[in-house]
C-alpha positions as CSV (number, residue, x, y, z in Angstrom):
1,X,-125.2,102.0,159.2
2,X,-123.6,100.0,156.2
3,X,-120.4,97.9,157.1
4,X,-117.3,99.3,155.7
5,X,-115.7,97.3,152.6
6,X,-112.9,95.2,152.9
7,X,-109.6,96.4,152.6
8,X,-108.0,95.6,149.1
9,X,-105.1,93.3,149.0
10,X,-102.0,94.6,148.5
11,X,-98.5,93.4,148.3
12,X,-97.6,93.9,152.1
13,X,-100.8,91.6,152.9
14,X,-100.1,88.7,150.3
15,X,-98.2,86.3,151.9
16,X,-97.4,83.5,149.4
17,X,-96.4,80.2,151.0
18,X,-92.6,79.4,149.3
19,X,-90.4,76.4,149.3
20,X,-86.9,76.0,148.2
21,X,-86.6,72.9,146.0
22,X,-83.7,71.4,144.1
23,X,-82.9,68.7,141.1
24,X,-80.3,67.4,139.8
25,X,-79.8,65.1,136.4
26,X,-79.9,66.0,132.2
27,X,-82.1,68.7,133.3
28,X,-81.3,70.8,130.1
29,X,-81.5,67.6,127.7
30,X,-84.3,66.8,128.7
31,X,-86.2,69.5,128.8
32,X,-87.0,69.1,132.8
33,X,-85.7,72.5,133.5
34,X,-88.4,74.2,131.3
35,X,-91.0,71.7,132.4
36,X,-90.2,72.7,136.1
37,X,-90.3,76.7,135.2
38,X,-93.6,76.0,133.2
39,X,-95.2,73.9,136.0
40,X,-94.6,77.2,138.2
41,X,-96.1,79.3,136.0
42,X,-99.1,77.6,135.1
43,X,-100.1,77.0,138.9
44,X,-100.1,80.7,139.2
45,X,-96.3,80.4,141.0
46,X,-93.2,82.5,141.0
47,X,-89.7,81.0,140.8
48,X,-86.3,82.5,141.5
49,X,-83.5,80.5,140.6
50,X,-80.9,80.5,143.8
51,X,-78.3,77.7,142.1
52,X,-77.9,76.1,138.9
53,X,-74.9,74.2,137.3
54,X,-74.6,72.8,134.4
55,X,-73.5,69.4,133.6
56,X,-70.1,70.0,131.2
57,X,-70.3,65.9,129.5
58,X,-72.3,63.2,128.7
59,X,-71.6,61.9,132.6
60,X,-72.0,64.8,134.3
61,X,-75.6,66.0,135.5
62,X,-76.6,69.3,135.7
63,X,-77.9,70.7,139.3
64,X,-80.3,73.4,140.4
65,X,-81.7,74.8,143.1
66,X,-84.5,77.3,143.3
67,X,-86.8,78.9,145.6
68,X,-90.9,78.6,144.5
69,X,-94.0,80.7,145.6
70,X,-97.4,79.8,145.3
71,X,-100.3,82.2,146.7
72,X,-102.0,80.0,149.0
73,X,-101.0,76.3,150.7
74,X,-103.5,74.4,149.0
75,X,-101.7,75.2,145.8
76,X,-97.9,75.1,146.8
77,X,-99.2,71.0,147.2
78,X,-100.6,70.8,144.4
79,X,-97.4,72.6,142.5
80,X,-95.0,70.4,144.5
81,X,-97.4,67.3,143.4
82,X,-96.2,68.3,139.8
83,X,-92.9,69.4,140.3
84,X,-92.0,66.0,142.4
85,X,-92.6,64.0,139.0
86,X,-90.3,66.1,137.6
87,X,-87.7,64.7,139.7
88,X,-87.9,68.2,142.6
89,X,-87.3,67.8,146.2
90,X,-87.9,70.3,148.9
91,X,-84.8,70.2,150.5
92,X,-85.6,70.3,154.4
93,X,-87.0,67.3,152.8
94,X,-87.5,64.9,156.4
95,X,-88.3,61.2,156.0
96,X,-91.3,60.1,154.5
97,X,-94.6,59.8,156.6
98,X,-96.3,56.6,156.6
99,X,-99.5,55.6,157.8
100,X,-101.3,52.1,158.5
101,X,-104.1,51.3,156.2
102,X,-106.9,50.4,158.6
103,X,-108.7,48.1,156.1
104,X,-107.9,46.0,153.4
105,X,-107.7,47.7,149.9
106,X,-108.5,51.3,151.7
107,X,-105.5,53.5,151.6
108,X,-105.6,56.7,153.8
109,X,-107.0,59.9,151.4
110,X,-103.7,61.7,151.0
111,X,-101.8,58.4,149.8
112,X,-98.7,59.6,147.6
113,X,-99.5,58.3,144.2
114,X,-96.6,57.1,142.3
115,X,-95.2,57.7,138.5
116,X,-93.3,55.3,136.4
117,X,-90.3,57.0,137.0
118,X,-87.5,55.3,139.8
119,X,-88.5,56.5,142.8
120,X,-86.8,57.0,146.3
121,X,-88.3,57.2,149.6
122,X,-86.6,59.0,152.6
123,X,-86.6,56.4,156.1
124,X,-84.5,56.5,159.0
125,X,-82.7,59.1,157.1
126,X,-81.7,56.9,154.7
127,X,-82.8,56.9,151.0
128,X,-83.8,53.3,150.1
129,X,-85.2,52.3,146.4
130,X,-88.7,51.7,145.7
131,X,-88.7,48.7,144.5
132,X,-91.6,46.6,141.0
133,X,-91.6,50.8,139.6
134,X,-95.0,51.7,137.9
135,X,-97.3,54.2,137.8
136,X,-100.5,54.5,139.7
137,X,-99.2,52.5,142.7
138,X,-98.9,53.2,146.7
139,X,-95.8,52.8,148.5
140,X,-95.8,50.5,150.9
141,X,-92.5,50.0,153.5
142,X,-91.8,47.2,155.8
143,X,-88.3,45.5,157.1
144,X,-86.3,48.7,155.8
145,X,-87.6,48.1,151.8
146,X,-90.3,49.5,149.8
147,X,-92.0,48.5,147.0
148,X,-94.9,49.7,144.7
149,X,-98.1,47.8,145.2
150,X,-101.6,48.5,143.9
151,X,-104.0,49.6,145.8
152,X,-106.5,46.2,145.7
153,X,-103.3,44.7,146.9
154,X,-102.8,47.4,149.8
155,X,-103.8,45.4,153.2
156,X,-104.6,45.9,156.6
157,X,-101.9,46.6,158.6
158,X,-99.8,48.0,155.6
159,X,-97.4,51.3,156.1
160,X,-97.9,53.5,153.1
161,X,-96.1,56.6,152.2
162,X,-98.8,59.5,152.4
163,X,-98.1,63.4,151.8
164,X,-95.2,65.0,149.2
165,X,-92.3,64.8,152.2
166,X,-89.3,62.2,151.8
167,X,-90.0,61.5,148.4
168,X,-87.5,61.5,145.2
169,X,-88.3,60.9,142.0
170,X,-85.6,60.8,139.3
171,X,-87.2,60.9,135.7
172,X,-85.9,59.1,132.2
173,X,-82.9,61.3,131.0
174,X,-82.9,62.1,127.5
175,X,-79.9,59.8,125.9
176,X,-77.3,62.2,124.7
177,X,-76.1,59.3,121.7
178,X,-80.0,59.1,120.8
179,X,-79.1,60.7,117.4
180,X,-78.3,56.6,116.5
181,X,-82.2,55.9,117.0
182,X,-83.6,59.5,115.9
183,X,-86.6,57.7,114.7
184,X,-87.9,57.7,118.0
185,X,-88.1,61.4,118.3
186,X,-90.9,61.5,114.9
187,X,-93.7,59.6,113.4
188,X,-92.9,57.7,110.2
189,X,-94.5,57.7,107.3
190,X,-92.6,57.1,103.9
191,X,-91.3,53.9,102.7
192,X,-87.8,54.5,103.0
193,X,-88.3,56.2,106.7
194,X,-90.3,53.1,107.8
195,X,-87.2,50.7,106.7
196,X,-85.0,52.8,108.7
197,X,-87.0,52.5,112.1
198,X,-87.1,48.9,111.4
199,X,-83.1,48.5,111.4
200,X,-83.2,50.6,114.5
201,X,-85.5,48.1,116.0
202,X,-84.0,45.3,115.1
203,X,-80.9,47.3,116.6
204,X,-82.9,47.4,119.7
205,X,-83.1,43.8,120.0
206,X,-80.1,42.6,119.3
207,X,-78.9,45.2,122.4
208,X,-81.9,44.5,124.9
209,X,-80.5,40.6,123.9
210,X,-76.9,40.8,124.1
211,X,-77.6,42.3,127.7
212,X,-79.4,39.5,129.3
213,X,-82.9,41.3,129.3
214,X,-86.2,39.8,127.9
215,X,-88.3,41.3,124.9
216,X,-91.6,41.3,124.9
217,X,-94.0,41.5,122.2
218,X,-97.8,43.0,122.8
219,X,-99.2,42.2,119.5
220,X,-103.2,42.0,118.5
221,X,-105.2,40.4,115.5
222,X,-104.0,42.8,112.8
223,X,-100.8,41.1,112.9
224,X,-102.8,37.9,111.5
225,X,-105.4,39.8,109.1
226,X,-102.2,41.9,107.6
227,X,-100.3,38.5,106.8
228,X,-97.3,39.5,109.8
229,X,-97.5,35.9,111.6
230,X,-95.0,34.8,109.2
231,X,-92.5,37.3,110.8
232,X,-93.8,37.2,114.5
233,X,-93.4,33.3,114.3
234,X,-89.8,33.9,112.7
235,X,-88.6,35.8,115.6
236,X,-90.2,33.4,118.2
237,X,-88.5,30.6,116.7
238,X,-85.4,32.5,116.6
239,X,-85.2,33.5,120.3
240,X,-86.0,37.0,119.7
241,X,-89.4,37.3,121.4
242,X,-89.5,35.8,125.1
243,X,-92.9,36.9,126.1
244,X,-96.2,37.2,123.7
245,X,-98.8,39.4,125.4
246,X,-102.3,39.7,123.9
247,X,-105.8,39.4,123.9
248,X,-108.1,36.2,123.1
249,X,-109.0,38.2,119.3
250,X,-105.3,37.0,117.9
251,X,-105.0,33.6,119.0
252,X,-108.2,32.6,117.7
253,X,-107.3,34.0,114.7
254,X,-104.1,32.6,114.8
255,X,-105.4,29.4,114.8
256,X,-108.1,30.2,112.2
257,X,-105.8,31.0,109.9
258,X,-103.5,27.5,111.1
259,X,-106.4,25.2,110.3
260,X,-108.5,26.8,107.7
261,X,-106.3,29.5,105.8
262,X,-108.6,32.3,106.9
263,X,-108.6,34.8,108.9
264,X,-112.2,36.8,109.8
265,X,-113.3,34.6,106.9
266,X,-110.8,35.9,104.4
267,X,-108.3,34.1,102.6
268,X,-105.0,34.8,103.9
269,X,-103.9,33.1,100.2
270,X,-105.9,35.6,97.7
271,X,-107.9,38.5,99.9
272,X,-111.3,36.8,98.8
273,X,-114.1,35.5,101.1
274,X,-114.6,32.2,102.0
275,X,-117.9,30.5,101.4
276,X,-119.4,29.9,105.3
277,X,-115.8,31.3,106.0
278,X,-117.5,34.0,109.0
279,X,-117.9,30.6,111.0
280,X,-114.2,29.6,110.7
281,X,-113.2,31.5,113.8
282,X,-116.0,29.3,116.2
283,X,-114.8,26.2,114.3
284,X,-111.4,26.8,115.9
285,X,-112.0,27.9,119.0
286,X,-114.6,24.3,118.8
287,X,-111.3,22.6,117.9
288,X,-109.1,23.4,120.8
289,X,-111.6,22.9,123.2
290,X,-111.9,19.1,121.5
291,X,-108.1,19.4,122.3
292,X,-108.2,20.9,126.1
293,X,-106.3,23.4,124.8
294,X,-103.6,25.0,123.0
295,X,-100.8,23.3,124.3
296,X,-102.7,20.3,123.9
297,X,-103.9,21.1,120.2
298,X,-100.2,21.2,119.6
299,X,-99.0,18.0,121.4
300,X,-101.7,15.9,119.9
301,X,-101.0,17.4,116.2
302,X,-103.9,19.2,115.4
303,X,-102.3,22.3,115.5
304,X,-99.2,22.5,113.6
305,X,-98.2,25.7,112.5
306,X,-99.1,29.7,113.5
307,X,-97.6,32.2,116.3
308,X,-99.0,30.0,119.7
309,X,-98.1,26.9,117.9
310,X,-94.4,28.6,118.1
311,X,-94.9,29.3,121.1
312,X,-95.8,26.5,122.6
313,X,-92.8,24.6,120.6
314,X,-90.2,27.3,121.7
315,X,-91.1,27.5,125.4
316,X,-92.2,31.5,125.0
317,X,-94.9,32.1,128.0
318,X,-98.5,34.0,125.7
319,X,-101.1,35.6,128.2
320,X,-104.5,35.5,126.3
321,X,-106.3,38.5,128.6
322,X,-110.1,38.2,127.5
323,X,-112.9,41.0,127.1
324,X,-116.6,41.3,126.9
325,X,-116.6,41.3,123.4
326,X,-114.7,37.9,123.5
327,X,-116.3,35.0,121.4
328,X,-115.8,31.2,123.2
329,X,-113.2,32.5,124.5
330,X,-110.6,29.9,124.0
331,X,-109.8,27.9,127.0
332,X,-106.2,29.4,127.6
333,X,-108.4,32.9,127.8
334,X,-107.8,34.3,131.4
335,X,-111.5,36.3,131.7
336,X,-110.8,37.2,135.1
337,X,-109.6,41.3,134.2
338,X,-107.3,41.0,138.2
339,X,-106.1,38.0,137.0
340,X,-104.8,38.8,133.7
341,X,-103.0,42.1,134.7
342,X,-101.2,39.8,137.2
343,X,-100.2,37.5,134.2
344,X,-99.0,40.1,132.1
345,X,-97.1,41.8,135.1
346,X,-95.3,38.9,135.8
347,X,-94.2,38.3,132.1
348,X,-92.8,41.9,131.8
349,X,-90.4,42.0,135.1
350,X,-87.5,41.8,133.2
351,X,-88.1,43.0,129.9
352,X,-86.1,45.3,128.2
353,X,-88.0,46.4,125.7
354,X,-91.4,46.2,124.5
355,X,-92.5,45.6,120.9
356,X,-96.8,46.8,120.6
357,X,-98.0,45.3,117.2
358,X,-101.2,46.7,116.2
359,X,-103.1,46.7,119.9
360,X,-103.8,50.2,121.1
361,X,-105.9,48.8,124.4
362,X,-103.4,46.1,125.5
363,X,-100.4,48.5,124.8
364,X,-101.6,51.4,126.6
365,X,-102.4,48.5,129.9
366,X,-98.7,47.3,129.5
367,X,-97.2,51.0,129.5
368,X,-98.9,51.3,132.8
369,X,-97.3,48.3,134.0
370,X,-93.7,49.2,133.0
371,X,-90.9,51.4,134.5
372,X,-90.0,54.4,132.3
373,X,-86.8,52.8,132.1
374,X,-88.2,49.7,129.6
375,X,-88.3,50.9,126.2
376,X,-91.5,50.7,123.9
377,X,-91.9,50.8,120.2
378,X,-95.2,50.7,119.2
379,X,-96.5,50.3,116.0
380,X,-99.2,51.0,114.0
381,X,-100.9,52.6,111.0
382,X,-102.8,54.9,113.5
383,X,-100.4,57.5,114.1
384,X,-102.7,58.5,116.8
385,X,-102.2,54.9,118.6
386,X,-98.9,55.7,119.9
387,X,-99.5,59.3,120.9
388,X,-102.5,57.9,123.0
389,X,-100.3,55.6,124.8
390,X,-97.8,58.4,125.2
391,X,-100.6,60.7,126.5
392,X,-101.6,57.9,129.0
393,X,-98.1,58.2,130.8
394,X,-96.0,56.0,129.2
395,X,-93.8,58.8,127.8
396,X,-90.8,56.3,126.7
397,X,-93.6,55.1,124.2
398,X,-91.7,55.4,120.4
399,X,-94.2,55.1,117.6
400,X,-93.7,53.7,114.1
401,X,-96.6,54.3,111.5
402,X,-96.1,51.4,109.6
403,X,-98.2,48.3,107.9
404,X,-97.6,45.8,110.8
405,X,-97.7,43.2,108.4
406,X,-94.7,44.8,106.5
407,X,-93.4,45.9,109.5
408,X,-92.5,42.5,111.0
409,X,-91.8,40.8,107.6
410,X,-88.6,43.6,107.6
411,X,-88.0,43.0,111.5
412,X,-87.6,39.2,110.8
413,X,-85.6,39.1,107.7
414,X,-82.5,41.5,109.1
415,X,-82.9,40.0,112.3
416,X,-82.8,36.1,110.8
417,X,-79.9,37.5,108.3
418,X,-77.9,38.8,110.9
419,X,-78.2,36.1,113.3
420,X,-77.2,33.4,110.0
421,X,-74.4,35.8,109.6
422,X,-72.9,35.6,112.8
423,X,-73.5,31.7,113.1
């Protein structure tokens, strides 16, 4: 006798697994409350909005509560998972479970996985700030602090924050004066636009300056091969740049072009190729290591001009972080990938804003490094350089399609007039 069918699901035997969550902050401005409502919706959710006020001035946040059905448990956490980034908390949120990692570098599996954005974690009943902010980081708390570590720092021994409880994540408002930078809404493209978004910049600076923060500049070899090291080395000797992040490609350039006038073999003077000028590079990577290195090359004279020479002269930390493709390297190189990211950590811990000069590779590794809070303009002639960094995360990303090369010469000149001005 055949088994009789199942019965069909109705609506009186789905039971969907709901939560009530609330937000609060420039939810409208933003656009966090149509991300939230869109999250819901694409995890095959249903939302019904129990409370929702909105935030009458520029101060005032806007507030809302809702309740959130998903049809099975398995994907309520993964729609709180998304929703949590957004800045939601369940609110019979409890404090946040930890658990001890057993072994060194081997976090428990449902380790909560942090964003850039600034982050609170519930403990004792007392929400405490989670302090060095990035994304891709654990949690770990000890002594009543937190703190975002990476997981080949995680030890035995650690607590980590595991689960979706206890968590609060407050995301990058949308500034409500932005209309005074509007070119970081858009790509640029004409002349006139790009010489706008370099006053902006320069704008930028003279604010991320005037507030005690540091700026940073992520710049790779194009800056050399499209003639910008005049400008970069103007604004390191000006005290506008406080940190030079970069890869082993641009100093040895850098120095190609100090020493020989070349850069890849080309004439930095006329566009035309040097005779033997493809060996030009290994000659000065040769000559710094007949110095020790680049500090050295500048102390002892041989190198008397370029962006590291300014460097070294103005007291401006570089990190040199080397590849596979790396020829020599030069002996300030860091080849060790751990080490390098460590370097360039450290340099950034109190930037305010992040200049990305031709690199997409070492800009999208310093967006991961920085808090959404740090501002990034990133510039290129690839349009699609900046929207790959945005797409990696780093949504405060700003890109400018512009000739780095022209780009900096601009930078440098209102920055340099400006400063001569108010002298």
């Amino acid at each position: 006798m055949a088994s009789a069918p199942p019965p069909p699901v109705t609506m009186k035997s789905y039971m969907p697994i709901h939560e009530i969550i609330e937000a609060q902050g420039h939810l409208i401005d933003s656009h966090i409350m149509e991300q939230i409502m869109d999250q819901v919706v694409e995890f095959e959710g249903r939302f019904d909005v129990e409370e929702f006020r909105v935030g009458r001035t520029n101060s005032d946040p806007s507030y809302v509560r809702m309740k959130v059905e998903a049809p099975t448990r398995e994907g309520m956490n993964r729609l709180l998972q998304q929703l949590l980034g957004l800045g939601c908390t369940p609110v019979d949120s409890r404090d946040a479970e930890l658990r001890t990692v057993e072994r060194d570098r081997c976090a428990p599996e449902d380790f909560y996985s942090t964003t850039n954005h600034r982050t609170q974690v519930r403990i004792g009943q007392q929400w405490i700030d989670v302090d060095r902010q990035r994304m891709d980081a654990l949690v770990v708390v000890a002594g009543g602090k937190a703190e975002c570590r990476r997981l080949r720092d995680v030890l035995a021994g650690d607590q980590v924050v595991v689960g979706m409880r206890g968590i609060r994540v407050v995301p990058e408002a949308k500034e409500r004066d932005r209309y005074s930078f509007a070119f970081m809404a858009n790509g640029i493209s004409s002349e006139r636009q790009v010489e706008t978004a370099v006053r902006q910049t320069a704008a930028l600076i003279q604010q991320v300056g005037a507030q005690g923060q540091k700026v940073a500049v992520v710049a790779g070899p194009v800056v050399v091969h499209t003639g910008g090291a005049d400008g970069l080395t103007q604004l390191i000797r000006n005290g506008f740049v406080h940190a030079l992040l970069s890869g082993n490609a641009l100093g040895v350039h850098d120095i190609e072009a100090a020493l020989f006038g070349t850069s890849l073999g080309v004439r930095l003077s006329d566009g035309r190729l040097e005779e033997h000028g493809h060996r030009n590079h290994m000659r000065a990577i040769n000559a710094i290591y007949h110095c020790g290195n680049v500090k050295q090359a500048v102390e002892s004279g041989r190198l008397t001009s370029g962006i590291l020479y300014e460097c070294v002269r103005h007291n401006v930390p570089f990190v040199l972080a080397g590849s596979l493709r790396d020829d020599g390297p030069l002996p300030d190189t860091i080849t060790d990938m751990n080490a390098a990211q460590d370097a360039y950590a450290a340099e950034l811990k109190s930037a305010g804003l992040v200049l990305c000069l031709g690199s997409m590779l070492h800009s999208i590794a310093t967006g991961n490094m920085l808090p959404s809070w740090v501002k990034i303009v990133c510039v290129d002639i690839n349009p699609a350089v900046a929207t790959k960094v945005s797409d990696r995360g780093t949504g405060q990303a700003v890109g400018v399609v512009a000739d780095v090369g022209l780009f900096l010469d601009h930078l440098a000149r209102i920055l340099v007039k400006d400063q001569e001005a108010k002298a």
